[in-house]
C-alpha positions, 0 to 999 in steps of 0.5 A: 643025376642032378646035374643031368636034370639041371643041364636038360631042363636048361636046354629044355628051356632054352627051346622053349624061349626059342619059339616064344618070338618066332612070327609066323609070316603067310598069306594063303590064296584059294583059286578056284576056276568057275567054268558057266563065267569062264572065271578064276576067283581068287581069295585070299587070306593075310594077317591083318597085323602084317599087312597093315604093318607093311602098308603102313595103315590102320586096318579099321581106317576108311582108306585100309582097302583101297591101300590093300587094292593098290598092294595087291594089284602091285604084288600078284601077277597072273599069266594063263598060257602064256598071256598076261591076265589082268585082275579085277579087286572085288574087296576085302574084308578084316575080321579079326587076325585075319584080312581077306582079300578078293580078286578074279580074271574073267573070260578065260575059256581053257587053261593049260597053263597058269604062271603066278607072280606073288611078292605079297609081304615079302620085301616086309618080311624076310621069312614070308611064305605064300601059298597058292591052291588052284583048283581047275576042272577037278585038279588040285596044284599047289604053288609056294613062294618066298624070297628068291622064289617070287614066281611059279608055274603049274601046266594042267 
């Protein structure tokens, strides 16, 4: 029975240390589609350590979001029915763990279908998982993404 107790509580330790180092690496992208404006409004969230480690930048320097424009613009492509749209960067904001980020694409009347190009953080971090939650006209679609699934497309 001891040498039971001894061989589950290594185990059990060895689980434990298991997680002790594991990173969790995400990014979370809220849109939501504002029919008066014709708009999607994009927000999204990141880990400042992350995002700061992957452009290499402090994030309380004056230049943090520039640089954080810049890696966006270069990392989140998006089609509506096919055409490209291109995205107009309205800030982003650190506060605390967390880096938030806000973009949209105007004049867009109808939707049928959206494509979404997302490679945010993941040349930085093999094990990057990016979400997308789009809401348009009462429905719900949610796109992941993560290495060697860079792009997806949802229809309404």
């Amino acid at each position: 029975m001891k040498k039971y107790l001894h061989i589950t509580w290594v185990f059990g330790l060895l689980l434990l240390m298991s997680f002790m180092n594991a990173d969790f690496y995400s990014s979370m992208t809220k849109v939501d589609y504002l029919e008066p404006s014709k708009t999607l409004k994009f927000t999204t969230k990141l880990n400042t350590s992350h995002i700061s480690d992957a452009l290499k930048i402090n994030p309380n320097t004056a230049g943090f979001e520039a640089e954080v424009k810049k890696y966006v613009n270069n990392n989140f492509d998006l089609y509506v029915n096919g055409s490209p749209r291109s995205l107009t960067f309205n800030g982003s904001q650190v506060n605390g763990e967390s880096v938030w980020v806000y973009f949209e694409a105007n004049g867009i009347s109808d939707v049928r279908t959206i494509k979404i190009k997302n490679t945010i953080l993941l040349s930085s971090f093999p094990k990057q998982f990016n979400l997308v939650n789009i809401a348009y006209k009462g429905n719900q679609k949610t796109m992941n993404f993560q290495r060697g699934k860079e792009v997806n497309e949802v229809s309404f």
